[in-house]
N, C-alpha and C positions, 0 to 999 in steps of 0.2 A: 250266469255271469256275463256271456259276453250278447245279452238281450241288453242289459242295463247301463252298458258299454257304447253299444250302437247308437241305444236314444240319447245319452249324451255326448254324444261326437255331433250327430244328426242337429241336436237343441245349440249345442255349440257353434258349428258352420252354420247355422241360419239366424245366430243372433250378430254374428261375426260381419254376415254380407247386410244384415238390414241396417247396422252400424254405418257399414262403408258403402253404403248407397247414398248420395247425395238429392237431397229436393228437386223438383224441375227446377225450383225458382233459383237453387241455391246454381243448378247449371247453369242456366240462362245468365244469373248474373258471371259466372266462370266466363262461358263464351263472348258477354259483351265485352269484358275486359281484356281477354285477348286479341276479340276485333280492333277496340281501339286501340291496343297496342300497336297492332300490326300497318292499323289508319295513319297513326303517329310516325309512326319508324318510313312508312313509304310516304308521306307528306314532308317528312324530311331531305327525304333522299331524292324527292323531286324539287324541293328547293335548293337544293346545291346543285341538280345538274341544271336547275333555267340560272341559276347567278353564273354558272361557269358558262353556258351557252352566250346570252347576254353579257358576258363580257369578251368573249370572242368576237361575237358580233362587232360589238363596239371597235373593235380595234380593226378588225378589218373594213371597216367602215371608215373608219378614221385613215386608214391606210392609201385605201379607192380614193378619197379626195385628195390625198395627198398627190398619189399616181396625174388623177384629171389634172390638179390645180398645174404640176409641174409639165404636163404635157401641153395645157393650155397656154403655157407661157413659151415653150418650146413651136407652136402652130404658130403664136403673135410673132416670137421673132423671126423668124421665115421668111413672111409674108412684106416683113416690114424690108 
């Protein structure tokens, strides 16, 4: 009795794992789709942080000329 127990546990677990074994192909397509998930989510996340940087910039830039322009008119009348 327990011979005929054994090979069907044994027939059992190995039709079980060959089931849940995936193709390479079926992996590779798995991994690509994570990669570009992952490509996605960080292409993302690198465009928000250059629109945030780039608009920083922008404004301190905007700021600097504003600083020169008043400091240049602060040197003309001086002089004048």
């Amino acid at each position: 009795m327990k011979i005929p127990g054994i090979v069907i546990v044994l027939l059992t677990v190995g039709a079980l794992s060959a089931v849940a074994q995936e193709s390479p192909g079926e992996q590779i397509k798995y991994g690509a789709k994570k990669t570009g998930e992952a490509i996605k989510d960080t292409a993302k996340a690198v465009g928000r942080t250059t629109k945030s940087t780039a608009k920083t910039v922008g404004r301190k830039t905007k700021e600097a000329w504003r600083e020169t322009k008043a400091k240049a008119r602060e040197v003309t009348e001086e002089r004048q």
